[in-house]
Each structure stands twice: as structure tokens, then as C-alpha cells.
Backbone as numpy.savetxt, mean C-alpha at the origin, in Angstrom:
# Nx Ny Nz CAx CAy CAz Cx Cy Cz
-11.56 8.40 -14.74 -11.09 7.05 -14.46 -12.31 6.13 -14.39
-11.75 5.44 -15.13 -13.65 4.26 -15.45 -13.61 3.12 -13.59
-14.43 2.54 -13.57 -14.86 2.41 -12.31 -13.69 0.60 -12.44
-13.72 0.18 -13.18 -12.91 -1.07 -13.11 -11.77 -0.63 -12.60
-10.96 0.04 -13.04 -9.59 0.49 -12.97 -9.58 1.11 -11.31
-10.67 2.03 -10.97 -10.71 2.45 -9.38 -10.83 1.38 -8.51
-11.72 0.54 -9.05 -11.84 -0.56 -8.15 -10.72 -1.55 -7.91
-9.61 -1.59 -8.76 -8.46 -2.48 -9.14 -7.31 -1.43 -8.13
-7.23 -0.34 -8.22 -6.24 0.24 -7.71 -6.97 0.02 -6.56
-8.03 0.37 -6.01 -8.38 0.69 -4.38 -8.27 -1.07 -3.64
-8.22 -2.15 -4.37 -7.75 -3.26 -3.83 -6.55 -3.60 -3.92
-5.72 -2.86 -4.83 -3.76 -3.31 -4.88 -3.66 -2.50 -3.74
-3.89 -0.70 -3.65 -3.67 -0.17 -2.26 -4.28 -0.46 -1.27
-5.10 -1.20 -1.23 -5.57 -1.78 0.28 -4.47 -3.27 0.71
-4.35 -4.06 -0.45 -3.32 -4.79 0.08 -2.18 -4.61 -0.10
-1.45 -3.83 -0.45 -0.20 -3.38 0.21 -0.09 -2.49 1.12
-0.81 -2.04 1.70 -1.06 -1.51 2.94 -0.68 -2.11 4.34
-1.90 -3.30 3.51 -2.01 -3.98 5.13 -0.80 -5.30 4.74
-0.30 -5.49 4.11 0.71 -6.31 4.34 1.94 -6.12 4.51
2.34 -4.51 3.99 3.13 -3.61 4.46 3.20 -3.01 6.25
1.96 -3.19 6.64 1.73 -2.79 8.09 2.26 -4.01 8.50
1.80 -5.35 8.09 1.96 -6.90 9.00 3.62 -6.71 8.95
4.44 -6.96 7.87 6.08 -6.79 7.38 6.45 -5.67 8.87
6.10 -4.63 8.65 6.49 -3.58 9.52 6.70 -4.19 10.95
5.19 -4.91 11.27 5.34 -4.99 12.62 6.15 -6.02 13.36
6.56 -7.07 11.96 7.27 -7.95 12.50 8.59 -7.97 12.35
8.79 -6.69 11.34 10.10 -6.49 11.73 10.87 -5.55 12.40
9.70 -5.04 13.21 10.12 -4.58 14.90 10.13 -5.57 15.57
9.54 -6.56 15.45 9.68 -7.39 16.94 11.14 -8.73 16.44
11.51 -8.78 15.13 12.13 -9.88 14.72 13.52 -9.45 14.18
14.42 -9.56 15.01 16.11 -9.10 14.81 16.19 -9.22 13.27
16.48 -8.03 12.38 17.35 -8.12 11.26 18.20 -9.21 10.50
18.06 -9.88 9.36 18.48 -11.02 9.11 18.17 -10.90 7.38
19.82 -11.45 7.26 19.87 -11.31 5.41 19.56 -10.20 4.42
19.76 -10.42 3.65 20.18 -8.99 2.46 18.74 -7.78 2.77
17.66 -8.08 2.82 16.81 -7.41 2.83 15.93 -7.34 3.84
15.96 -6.43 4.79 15.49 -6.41 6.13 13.68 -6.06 6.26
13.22 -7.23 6.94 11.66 -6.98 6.85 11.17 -6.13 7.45
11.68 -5.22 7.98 11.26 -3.79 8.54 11.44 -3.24 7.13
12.24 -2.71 6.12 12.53 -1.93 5.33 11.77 -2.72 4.33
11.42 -4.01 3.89 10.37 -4.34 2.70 9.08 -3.72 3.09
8.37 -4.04 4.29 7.44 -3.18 5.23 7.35 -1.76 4.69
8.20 -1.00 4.97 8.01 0.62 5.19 7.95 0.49 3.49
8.90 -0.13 2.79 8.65 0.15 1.10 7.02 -0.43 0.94
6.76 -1.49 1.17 4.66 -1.35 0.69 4.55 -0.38 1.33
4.57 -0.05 2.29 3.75 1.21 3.08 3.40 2.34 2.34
5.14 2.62 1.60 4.79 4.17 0.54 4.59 3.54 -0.89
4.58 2.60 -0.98 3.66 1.92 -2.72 2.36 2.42 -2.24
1.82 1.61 -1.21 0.40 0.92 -0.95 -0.49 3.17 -1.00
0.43 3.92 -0.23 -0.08 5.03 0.15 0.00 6.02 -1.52
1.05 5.74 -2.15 1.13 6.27 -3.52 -0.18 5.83 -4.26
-0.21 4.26 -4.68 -0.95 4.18 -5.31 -3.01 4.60 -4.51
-2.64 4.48 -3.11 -4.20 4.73 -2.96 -4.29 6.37 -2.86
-3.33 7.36 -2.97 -3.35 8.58 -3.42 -3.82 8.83 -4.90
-3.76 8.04 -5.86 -3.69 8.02 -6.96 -5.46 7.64 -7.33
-5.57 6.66 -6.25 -7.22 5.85 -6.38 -7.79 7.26 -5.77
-7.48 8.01 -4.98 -8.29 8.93 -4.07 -8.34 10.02 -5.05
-7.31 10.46 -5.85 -7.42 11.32 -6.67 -8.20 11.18 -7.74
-8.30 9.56 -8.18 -9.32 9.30 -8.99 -10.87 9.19 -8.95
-11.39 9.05 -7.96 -12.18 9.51 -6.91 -13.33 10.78 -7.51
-12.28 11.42 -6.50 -12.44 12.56 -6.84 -12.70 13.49 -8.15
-12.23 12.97 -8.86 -11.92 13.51 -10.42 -12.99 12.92 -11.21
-13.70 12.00 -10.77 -15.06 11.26 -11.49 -16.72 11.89 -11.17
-16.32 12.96 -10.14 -17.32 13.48 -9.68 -18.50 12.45 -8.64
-18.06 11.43 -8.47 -18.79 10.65 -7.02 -18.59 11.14 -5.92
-19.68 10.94 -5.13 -20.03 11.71 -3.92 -19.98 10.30 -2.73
């Protein structure tokens, strides 16, 4: 995996991560409301954000960097 492409995935999975964490937390604290509940958009980045930085970690790895 050439280093542009690692570097591109390890910033899409870093921000869906953390904006998946922010979604999450506010939709514990913020009653359920309309078709798509911001607890459940939340937990969906959560397993994008963790897929794709599985994918960056595997790529990683597979380039032989230390």
C-alpha cells in the first residue's frame, strides 16, 4: 500500500471515529427523535471508522514499517 493511500485512510478512520464517538455521546444524553436516531448514526461511524482503520493497520503492517 503506497504511503498516500495509508495516509488518506488513517485520516477518514480517524475522523469517523471521533465523530462517531461525539454522535454516540450525544445520543445518550439527547432523547431519540425522527427517522434516524443519533445514537445509532454514532455506533454506525464507530464500526466504518474501526473497519476502515483495521484496513489502514493492516496496511501498515504489510509495507514492512517499523
Amino acid at each position: 500500500m503506497n504511503a498516500g493511500l495509508r495516509r488518506t485512510l488513517g485520516w477518514v478512520a480517524a475522523v469517523l471515529l471521533n465523530l462517531g464517538a461525539v454522535l454516540f455521546l450525544v445520543g445518550l444524553i439527547l432523547p431519540p427523535t425522527g427517522d434516524a436516531p443519533i445514537l445509532g448514526v454514532g455506533i454506525g461511524m464507530l464500526l466504518v471508522g474501526l473497519a476502515i482503520g483495521a484496513v489502514w493497520l493492516s496496511g501498515e503492517r504489510g509495507s514492512g514499517a517499523r
